[in-house]
C-alpha positions as CSV (number, residue, x, y, z in Angstrom):
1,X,-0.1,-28.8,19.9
2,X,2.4,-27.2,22.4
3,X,2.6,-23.8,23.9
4,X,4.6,-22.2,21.3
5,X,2.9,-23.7,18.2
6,X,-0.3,-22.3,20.0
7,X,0.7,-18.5,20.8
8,X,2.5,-18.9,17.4
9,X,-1.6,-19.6,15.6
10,X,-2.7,-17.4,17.6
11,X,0.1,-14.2,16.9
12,X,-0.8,-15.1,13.2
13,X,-4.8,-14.6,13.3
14,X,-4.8,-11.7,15.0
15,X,-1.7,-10.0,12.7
16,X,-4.1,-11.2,9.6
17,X,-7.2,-10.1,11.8
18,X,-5.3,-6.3,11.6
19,X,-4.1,-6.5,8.2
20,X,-7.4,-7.2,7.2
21,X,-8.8,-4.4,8.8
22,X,-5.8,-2.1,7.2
23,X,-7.0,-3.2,4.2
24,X,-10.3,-2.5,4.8
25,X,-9.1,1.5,4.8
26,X,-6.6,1.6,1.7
27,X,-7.5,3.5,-1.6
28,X,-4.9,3.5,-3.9
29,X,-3.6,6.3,-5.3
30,X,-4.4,7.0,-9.1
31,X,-1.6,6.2,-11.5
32,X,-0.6,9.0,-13.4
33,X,0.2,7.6,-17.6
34,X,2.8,9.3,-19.5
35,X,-0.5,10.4,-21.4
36,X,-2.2,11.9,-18.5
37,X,0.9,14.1,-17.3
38,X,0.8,17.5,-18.0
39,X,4.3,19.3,-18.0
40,X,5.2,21.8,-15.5
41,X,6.0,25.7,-16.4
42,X,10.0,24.5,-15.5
43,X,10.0,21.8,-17.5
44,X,8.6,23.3,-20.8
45,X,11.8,25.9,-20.3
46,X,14.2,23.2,-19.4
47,X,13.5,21.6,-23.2
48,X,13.8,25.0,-24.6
């Protein structure tokens, strides 16, 4: 393995070695269903 192969490895373990640390912190947001949404004041007058 040469010099740049190796720094090459080694640039890659550590970006997924910080990506899975990232990951460790994410909490997606809820998703909001057509169902779930509950109209605004502006947008019951904008139907009117």
């Amino acid at each position: 393995m040469n010099t740049k192969t190796k720094k090459s490895v080694e640039d890659a373990a550590k970006a997924l070695e910080l990506l899975e640390q990232a990951w460790a912190y994410y909490t997606p947001e809820p998703v909001v269903t057509a169902a779930d949404h509950e109209p605004e004041l502006f947008e019951y007058a904008n139907a009117a």
